[in-house]
Every structure is written in structure tokens, then in C-alpha cells.
C-alpha positions in Angstrom: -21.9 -4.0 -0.7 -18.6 -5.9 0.2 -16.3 -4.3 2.9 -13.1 -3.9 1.5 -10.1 -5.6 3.5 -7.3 -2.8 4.4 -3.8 -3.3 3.8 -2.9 -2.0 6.8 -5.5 -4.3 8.6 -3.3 -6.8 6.4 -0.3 -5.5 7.3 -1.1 -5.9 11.6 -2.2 -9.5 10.6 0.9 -10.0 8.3 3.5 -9.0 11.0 2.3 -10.6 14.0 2.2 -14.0 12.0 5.5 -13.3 10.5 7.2 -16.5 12.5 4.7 -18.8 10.6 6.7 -20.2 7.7 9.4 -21.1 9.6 7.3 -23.2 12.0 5.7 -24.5 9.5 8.5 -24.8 7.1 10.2 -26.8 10.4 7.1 -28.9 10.7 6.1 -30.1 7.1 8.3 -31.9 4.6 8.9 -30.2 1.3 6.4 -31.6 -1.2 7.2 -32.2 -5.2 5.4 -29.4 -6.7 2.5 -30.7 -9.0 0.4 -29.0 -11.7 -3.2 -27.5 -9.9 -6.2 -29.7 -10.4 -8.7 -27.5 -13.2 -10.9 -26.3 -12.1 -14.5 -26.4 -13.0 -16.1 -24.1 -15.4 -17.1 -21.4 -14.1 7.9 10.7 -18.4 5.7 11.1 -15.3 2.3 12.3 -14.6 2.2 16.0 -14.6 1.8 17.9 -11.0 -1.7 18.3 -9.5 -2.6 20.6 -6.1 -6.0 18.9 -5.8 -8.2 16.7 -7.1 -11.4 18.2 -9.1 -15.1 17.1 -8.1 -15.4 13.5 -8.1 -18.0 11.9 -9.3 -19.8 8.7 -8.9 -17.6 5.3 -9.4 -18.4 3.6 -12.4 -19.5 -0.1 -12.9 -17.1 -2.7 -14.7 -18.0 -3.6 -18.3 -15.7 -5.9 -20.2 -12.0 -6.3 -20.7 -10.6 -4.5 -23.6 -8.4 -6.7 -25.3 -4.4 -5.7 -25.7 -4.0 -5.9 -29.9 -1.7 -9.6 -28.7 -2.3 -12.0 -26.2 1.4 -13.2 -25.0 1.1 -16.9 -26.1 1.3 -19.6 -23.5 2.7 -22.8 -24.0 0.1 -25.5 -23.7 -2.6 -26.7 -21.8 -1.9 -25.6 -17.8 -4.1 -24.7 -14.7 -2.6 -21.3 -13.4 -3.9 -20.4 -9.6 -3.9 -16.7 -9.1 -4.1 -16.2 -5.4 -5.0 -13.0 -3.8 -7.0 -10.8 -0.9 -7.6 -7.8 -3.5 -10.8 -7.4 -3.4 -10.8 -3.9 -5.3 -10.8 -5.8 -8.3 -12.9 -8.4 -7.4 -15.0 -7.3 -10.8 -12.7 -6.8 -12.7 -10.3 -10.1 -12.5 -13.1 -12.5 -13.8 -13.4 -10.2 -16.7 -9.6 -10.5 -17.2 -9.5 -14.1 -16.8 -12.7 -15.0 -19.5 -11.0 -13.0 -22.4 -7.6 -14.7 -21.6 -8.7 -17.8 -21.7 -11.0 -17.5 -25.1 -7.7 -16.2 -26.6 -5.9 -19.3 -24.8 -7.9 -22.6 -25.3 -6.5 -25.2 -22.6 -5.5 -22.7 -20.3 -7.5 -22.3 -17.1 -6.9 -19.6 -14.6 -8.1 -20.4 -10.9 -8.7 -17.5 -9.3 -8.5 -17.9 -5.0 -9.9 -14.6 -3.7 -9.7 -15.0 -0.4 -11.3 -12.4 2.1 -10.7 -13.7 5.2 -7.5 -12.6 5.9 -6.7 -14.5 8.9 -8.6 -17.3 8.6 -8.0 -18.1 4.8 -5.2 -15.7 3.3 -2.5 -16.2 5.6 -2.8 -19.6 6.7 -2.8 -20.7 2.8 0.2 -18.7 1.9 2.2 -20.1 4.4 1.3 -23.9 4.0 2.0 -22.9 0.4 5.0 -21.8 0.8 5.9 -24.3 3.3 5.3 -27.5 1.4 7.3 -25.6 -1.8 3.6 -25.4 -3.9 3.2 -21.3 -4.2 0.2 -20.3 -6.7 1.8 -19.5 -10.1 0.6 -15.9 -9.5 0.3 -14.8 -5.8 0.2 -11.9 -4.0 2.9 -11.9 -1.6 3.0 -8.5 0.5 5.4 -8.7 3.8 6.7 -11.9 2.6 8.4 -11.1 -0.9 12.1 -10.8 -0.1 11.4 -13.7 2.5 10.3 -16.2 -0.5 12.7 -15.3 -3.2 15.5 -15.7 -0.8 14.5 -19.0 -0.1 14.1 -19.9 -3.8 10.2 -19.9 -3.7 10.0 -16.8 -5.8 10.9 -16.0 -8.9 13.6 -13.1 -9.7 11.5 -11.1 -11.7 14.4 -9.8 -13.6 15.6 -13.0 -14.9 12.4 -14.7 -15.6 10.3 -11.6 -17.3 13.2 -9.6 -18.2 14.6 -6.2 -16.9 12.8 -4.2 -19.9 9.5 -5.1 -18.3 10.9 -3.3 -15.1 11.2 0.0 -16.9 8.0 1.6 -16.8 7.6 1.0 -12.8 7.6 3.7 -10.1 11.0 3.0 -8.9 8.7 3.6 -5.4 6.6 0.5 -6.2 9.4 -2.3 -6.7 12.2 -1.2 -4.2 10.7 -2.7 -1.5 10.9 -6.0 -3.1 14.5 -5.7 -4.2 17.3 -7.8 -2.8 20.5 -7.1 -4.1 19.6 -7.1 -8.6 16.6 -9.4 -7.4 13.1 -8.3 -7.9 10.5 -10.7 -6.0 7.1 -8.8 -6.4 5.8 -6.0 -8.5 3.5 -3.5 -7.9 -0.2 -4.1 -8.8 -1.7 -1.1 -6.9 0.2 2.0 -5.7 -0.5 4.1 -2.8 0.5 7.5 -1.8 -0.6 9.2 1.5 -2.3 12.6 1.5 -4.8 14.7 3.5 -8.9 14.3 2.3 -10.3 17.4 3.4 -13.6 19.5 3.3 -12.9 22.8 1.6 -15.6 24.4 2.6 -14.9 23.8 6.6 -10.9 25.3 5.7 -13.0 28.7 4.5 -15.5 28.6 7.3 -12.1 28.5 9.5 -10.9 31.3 7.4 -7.8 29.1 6.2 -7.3 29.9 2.5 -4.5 27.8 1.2 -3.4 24.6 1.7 -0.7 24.2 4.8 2.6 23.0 2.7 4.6 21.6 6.2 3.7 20.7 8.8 4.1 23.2 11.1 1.4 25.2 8.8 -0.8 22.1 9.3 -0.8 22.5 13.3 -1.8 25.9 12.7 -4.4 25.5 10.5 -6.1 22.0 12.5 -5.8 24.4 15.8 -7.8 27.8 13.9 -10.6 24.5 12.5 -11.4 23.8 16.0 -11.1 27.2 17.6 -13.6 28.8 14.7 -15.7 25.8 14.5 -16.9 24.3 17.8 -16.6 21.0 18.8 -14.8 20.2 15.1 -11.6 17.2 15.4 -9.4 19.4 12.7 -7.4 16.8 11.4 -7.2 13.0 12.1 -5.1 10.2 11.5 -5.3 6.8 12.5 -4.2 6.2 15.8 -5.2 3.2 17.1 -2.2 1.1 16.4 1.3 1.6 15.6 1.4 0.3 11.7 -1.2 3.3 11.0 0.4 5.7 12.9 3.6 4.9 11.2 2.1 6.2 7.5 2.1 9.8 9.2 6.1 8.8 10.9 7.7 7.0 8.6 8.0 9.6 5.7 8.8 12.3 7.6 12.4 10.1 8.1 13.1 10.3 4.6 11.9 13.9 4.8 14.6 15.3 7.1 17.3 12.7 5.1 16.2 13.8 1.5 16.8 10.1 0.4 13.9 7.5 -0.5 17.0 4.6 0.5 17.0 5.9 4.2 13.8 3.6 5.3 15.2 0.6 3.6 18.5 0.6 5.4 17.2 1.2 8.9 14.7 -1.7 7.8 17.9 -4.0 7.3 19.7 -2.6 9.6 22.5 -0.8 7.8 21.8 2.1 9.4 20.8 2.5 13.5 17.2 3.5 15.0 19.3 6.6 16.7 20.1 8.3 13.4 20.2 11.7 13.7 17.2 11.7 10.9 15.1 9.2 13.1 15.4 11.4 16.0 14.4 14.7 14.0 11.3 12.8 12.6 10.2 11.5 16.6 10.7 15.1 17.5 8.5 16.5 14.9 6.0 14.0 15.2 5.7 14.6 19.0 5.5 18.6 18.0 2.3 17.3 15.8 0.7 15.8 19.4 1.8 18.6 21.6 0.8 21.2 19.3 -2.8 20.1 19.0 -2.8 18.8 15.3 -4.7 15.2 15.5 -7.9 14.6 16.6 -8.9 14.4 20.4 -8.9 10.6 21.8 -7.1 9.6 18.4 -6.1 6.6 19.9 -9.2 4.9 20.4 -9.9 5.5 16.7 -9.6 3.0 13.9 -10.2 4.0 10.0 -13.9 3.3 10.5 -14.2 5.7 12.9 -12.2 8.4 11.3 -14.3 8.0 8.2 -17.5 8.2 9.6 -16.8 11.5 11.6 -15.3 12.5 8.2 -18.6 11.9 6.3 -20.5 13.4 9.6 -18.9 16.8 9.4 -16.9 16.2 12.3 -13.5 16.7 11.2 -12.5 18.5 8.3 -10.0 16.7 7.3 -8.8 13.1 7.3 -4.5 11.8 6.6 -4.4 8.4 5.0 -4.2 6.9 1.5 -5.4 6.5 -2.0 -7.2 3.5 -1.0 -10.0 5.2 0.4 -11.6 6.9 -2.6 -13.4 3.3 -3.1 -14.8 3.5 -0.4 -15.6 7.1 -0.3 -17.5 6.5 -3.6 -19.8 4.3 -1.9 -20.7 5.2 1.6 -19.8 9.1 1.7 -22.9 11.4 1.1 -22.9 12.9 -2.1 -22.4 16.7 -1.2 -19.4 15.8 0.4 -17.9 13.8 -2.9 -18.6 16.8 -4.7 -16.5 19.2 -2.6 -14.0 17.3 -1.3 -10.5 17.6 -2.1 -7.0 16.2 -1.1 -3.4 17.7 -0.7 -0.3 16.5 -0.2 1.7 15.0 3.1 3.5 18.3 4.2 6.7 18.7 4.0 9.1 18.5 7.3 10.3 22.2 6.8 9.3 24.9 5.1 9.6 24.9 1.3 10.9 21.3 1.9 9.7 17.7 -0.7 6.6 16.7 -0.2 7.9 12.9 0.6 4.5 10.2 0.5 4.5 7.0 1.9 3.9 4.8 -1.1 4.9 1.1 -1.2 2.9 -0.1 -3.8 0.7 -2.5 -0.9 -0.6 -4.4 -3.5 2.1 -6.5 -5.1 2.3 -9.6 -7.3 5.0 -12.5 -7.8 5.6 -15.6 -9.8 6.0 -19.1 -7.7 10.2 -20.2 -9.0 9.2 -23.5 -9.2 5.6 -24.5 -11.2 5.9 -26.9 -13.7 3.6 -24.2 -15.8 5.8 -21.4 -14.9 6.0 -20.5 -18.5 2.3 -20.4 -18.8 2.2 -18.4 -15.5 4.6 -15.9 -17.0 2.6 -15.0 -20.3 -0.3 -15.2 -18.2 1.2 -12.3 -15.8 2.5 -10.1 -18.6 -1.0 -10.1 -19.9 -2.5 -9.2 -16.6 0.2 -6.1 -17.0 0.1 -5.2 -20.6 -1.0 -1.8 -21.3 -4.3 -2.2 -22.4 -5.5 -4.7 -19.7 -3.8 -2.8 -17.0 -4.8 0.6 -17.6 -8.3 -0.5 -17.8 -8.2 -2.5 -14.8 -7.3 0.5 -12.5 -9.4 2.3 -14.2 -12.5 0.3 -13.9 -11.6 0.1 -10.0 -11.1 3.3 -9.6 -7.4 2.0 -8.1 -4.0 3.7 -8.5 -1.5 1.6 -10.7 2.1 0.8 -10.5 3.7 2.1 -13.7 4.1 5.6 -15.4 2.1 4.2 -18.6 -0.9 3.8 -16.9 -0.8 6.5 -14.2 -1.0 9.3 -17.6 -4.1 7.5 -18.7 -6.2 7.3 -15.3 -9.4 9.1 -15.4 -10.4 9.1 -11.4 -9.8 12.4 -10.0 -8.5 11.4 -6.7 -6.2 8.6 -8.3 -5.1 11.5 -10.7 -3.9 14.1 -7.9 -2.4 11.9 -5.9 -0.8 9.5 -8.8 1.1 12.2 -9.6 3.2 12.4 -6.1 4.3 9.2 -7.2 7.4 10.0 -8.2 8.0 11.7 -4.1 7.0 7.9 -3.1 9.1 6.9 0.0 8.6 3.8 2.6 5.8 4.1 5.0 5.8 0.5 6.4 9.1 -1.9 6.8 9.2 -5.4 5.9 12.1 -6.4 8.0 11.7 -8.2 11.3 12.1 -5.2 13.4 8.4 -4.5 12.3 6.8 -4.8 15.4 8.9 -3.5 17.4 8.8 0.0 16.0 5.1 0.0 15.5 4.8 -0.6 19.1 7.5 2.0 20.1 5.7 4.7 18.2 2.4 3.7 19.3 3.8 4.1 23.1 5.1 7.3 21.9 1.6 8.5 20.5 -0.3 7.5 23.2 2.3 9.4 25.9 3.6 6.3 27.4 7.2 7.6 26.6 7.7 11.5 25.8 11.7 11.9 24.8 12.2 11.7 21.2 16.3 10.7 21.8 14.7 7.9 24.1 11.9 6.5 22.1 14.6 6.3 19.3 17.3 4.4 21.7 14.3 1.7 22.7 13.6 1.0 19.0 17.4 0.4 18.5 17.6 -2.3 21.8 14.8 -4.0 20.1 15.5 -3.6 16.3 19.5 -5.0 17.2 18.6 -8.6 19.1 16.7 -9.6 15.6 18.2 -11.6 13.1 18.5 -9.7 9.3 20.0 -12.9 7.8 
């Protein structure tokens, strides 16, 4: 069984190496791009409270074939360069019936799993000699690219009909300006596994709708049953904690453009709606919500006292139903349910962190660009794409696909999509407010007003050019 690489793991790695391309773009000549060697042969979803028994994951089959292949034009090696490994089953299925429809065309697909070692480091050389894969994923470093002319504007080269049937949650964070860079492969949303039947044992009947109901009910789990966590989040480092944070921003300013202005600095870190958030958040720690010693626990850990009984119930994303599938015991699968982030006041949205984590973009300047492009609309037509997430039991970007899911989880919490607000930033201010929050959630600094002044000082000697 392969361990699955998280994109927040990805995103820690991404942002402390986020200085790389411009060393290395300072260091290394641009190169002529040249054609890849081959290589050898080888309307919305409708509302849901919570998801219905799961079952077990089923295994990949074949490809269904969309009733036309978009044509490409000639012979061309396409390199398709990602870390996704949810699909790791599916992609070679994609790639065989593409290229028996497409004689001369080879994809060459670089899954690379080793995030630091391999990912990263070939991204940025990539990127830095001005030789991008065709198709690559390119996470924190979208905007970053197609400024630069490395990516593609989406828009112009695939069209702004082909935009349409997007979550409008999954491509904003790759807008600049009427540029799209990236689109969404798989969306997230963020919502709260729990064991139903340690909420009756507790005597909690309904599920808490804000937050506030959410202290009360962790605090009755661990009164009624001794020794239980209640509810836990990840907080062992700032990036995690900010999928809890971040939303609850956009839930006090009603507005799903809040996150991307403070991210580029339009707005300040002391807005009024920053400092509501800190001072909710900090009502979460001193009321006795999260987990004892959260700090010192990572995802594995959380999961594990998850499957152990331990907690009842565990905040993060629709990631994690992969992995449930395989390493959860089976009574718990059959019970467990999820509900949705809670709202910041009573009665209030039910904002979820979604920023569609997995993304893909089109290098600007391949000489098989054209091949690349009919390439990535296949990869995207209905057919393909539906049964993709499908088969991977992974949540997709665009409304089409999100009506035809079958996965219960991916069901329940696809539908919140359209409540999909930021949850991570991509601007260079980054790590500087993942480590102020993380200060803030371990009690290294206690006043909301105050925590919210340090991540301004930090956030306003960066450069947003």
C-alpha cells in the first residue's frame, strides 16, 4: 500500500522553498525550449447533511472513452508532471486509450513522490531554464509562472467556455487580473469526520451548526466519555492550523474575495474581520474544543486516535476518505459520518476552505503546445474526468462531474462546494502568518488585536510585485 503525499505536507515544503526559482532563475541561463525525448514503451450539486455508509473503495478498471478524442496535431512527446498520487491508477489508464486513439503521440508521465527530493527541485530547474512539462502541476507557483510568461493563460489558449463549468472556488486562486494559470484537478472542502455513535453516547443529538455549539458539544464528549480527545485538528504546524483559521475570515466578512486581498495585500492583517476570526479562534482553545497536546500532533496522529476510538471526531479535508478506505477498521467506515465547518455565528454560511490543491497548467512555450492542449482537454472531457474521480474516489473541480460522483463522502462534502472559500494563501506573506497563528495556537502570544498587528509588520516588508 503506497502512502499518499499530503498537500498540506506539500504545501509546508512548497513555501519554505518558495525563494528557489529566483536563485535559480539568477543562476542558470534561459535555455531554448526543445521537444521531450520519447520515451520508451511502456446547476450545482444538491445539499447533503451527511454522508451515508461508505463502503469499501473500488479498484480501477479501464478508461471509458469520451464519444471524440480532441485531435492533436502530429507526432509530439507530451511530459505530464505531477506528485498526485491518488491517481496513480488511474493516469496510465488515461494515457494508453489516448494514445491508441492518437498514433505518434506519446505521453510521459513523471510521477514523482518524493516531494522534496524530486518534485520541487525539478519544477524549479524547469521553470528556471524556460523547459516547463507541457502539462504540470503547479500548486503555490501558478500566478508566479504565468506572470513570468512560463504559463499559459488558460483563457486565451483553451478558451473561456472551457472555464464555465468550474467551481468558481477551484480557479480563483489562480487568477491574475482575466488570467487563469492553473485549473482545478481535485477539489477540497474541509469538514468534521466524526463517530456518530460516540455523539449519542455523549447524549449530543444533532450536529453543532457554529462553532460555539461545537465547543459545547467537544466539552459534553469528554466529560461523558472518559479520557476521550472530543474533537481534533491538526496542530502541529501553522499551514494545518490555518484550514480551521482561514475560513472563519471569510466567515465574519461574508465575501469568498476577503482571503485573496489580504493575500496581495489590498487589504491589511488588522482588518476588523481578521481580528474577529483570531478572537474566535482563541475562544475555540480557551473553551476546551481541540484535542489535549494538539500541538504535538500531526495528521497521522490524529487519524490513528480517530480509528482507535479516541476522539470522536476529527476537522480536516476530503482528502482523507482514501485513506480512510484503507487503513480505518471497517465498523468504523460503516458508521462514520461528516458535517460541515461551523459557521462563525449562529444561523450564519457554512464557509469551507476549498482551493482546489490539486491544480493543472499548460507550459506557454512547448513547441507541442497544441498537442499538450488537446491532450489536456481530453484529460478534462466529461467522460474521462468523471470517471477518473470516480475511480479514485477524489472530489473534482467542475459542477458536471460533482452531480455524477458516486463516493459518499465525496458526495456530502462536494456539495459545500459552492460555500468554498481560501484556506491557504499563495502570496509571499505565507509563512509569516502560518507562523503567527501557530505562536498563537500554541499560547506563545494570547491578544487577538496583537497577533493580528505582528502578521501585518511581517506581511508589509514583502514584496507583492
Amino acid at each position: 500500500m503506497y502512502k499518499l503525499v499530503s498537500r498540506r505536507d506539500f504545501l509546508k515544503v512548497a513555501a519554505s522553498s518558495a525563494a528557489a526559482l529566483s536563485v535559480l532563475a539568477a543562476c542558470q541561463p534561459a535555455a531554448t525550449p526543445t521537444q521531450a525525448p520519447a520515451v520508451p514503451a511502456a446547476t450545482s450539486a444538491p445539499a447533503a447533511t451527511s454522508a451515508p455508509a461508505a463502503t469499501s473503495a473500488t479498484a480501477a478498471t479501464s478508461a471509458p472513452a469520451p464519444t471524440t478524442a480532441p485531435a492533436a496535431a502530429g507526432p509530439a512527446t507530451i511530459r505530464l508532471l505531477t506528485w498526485y498520487q491518488e491517481q496513480q491508477t488511474q493516469f496510465p489508464k488515461i494515457i494508453s486509450d489516448y494514445e491508441a486513439k492518437n498514433p505518434g503521440i506519446k505521453i510521459d508521465l513523471q510521477l514523482k513522490t518524493d516531494v522534496t527530493g524530486e518534485y520541487l527541485p525539478a519544477l524549479l530547474a524547469a521553470a528556471a531554464a524556460d523547459d516547463l512539462p507541457e502539462i504540470y502541476a503547479p500548486h503555490v507557483h501558478s500566478v508566479e509562472f504565468g506572470r513570468k510568461g512560463l504559463g499559459a493563460d488558460l483563457v486565451t489558449t483553451l478558451g473561456a467556455d472551457f472555464m464555465t463549468d468550474f467551481f468558481p472556488s477551484c480557479i480563483n486562486m489562480f487568477k491574475d487580473g482575466n488570467a487563469v494559470y492553473a485549473v482545478g484537478w481535485m477539489a477540497q472542502t474541509m469538514g468534521v469526520f466524526y463517530d456518530p455513535d460516540q455523539f449519542t453516547q455523549a447524549g449530543i443529538t444533532a450536529e453543532p451548526q457554529n462553532w460555539d455549539d461545537m465547543i459545547v458539544a467537544s466539552n459534553q464528549i469528554k466529560t461523558k466519555i472518559a479520557g476521550n480527545l472530543g474533537v481534533m485538528q491538526i496542530g502541529s504546524d501553522g499551514f494545518s492550523v490555518c484550514d480551521t483559521w482561514l475560513p472563519m475570515i471569510t466567515g465574519f466578512s461574508g465575501d469568498a474575495a476577503t482571503l485573496r486581498q489580504l493575500d496581495t495585500h489590498e487589504k491589511k492583517w488588522t482588518d476588523q474581520t481578521v481580528v474577529d476570526s483570531l478572537t474566535l479562534y482563541g475562544k475555540t482553545i480557551n473553551g476546551g474544543l481541540w484535542q489535549k497536546n494538539m500541538t504535538g500532533m500531526k495528521s497521522t496522529d490524529c487519524a490513528t486516535a480517530f480509528y482507535q476510538g479516541k476522539a470522536a471526531a476529527y476537522y480536516s479535508g476530503s482528502w482523507n476518505p482514501t485513506t480512510f478506505y484503507q487503513q480505518a477498521p471497517a465498523d468504523l467506515m460503516k458508521r462514520m459520518k461528516v458535517m460541515k465547518t461551523p459557521a462563525v455565528t449562529p444561523g450564519g454560511r457554512n464557509w469551507t476552505g476549498n482551493s482546489a490543491g490539486a491544480a493543472f497548467s499548460l507550459a506557454n512555450h512547448s513547441k507541442v503546445k497544441d498537442q499538450a492542449v488537446a491532450f489536456f482537454k481530453y484529460m478534462y472531457s466529461p467522460t474521462v474526468y468523471t470517471w477518473t474521480m470516480n475511480d479514485s474516489k477524489s472530489m473534482p473541480a467542475t459542477k458536471s462531474a460533482i452531480a455524477q460522483i458516486t463516493d459518499p463522502f465525496m458526495q456530502t462534502m462536494g456539495s459545500w462546494l459552492p460555500d468554498g472559500c481560501r484556506h491557504w494563501l499563495t502570496g509571499p506573506a505565507g509563512q509569516v502568518i502560518a507562523d503567527a497563528i501557530m505562536d498563537f495556537t500554541a499560547g506563545k502570544t494570547t491578544d487577538p488585536k496583537a497577533v493580528a498587528q505582528l502578521m501585518e509588520d511581517g506581511a508589509a516588508k514583502l514584496n507583492y510585485s
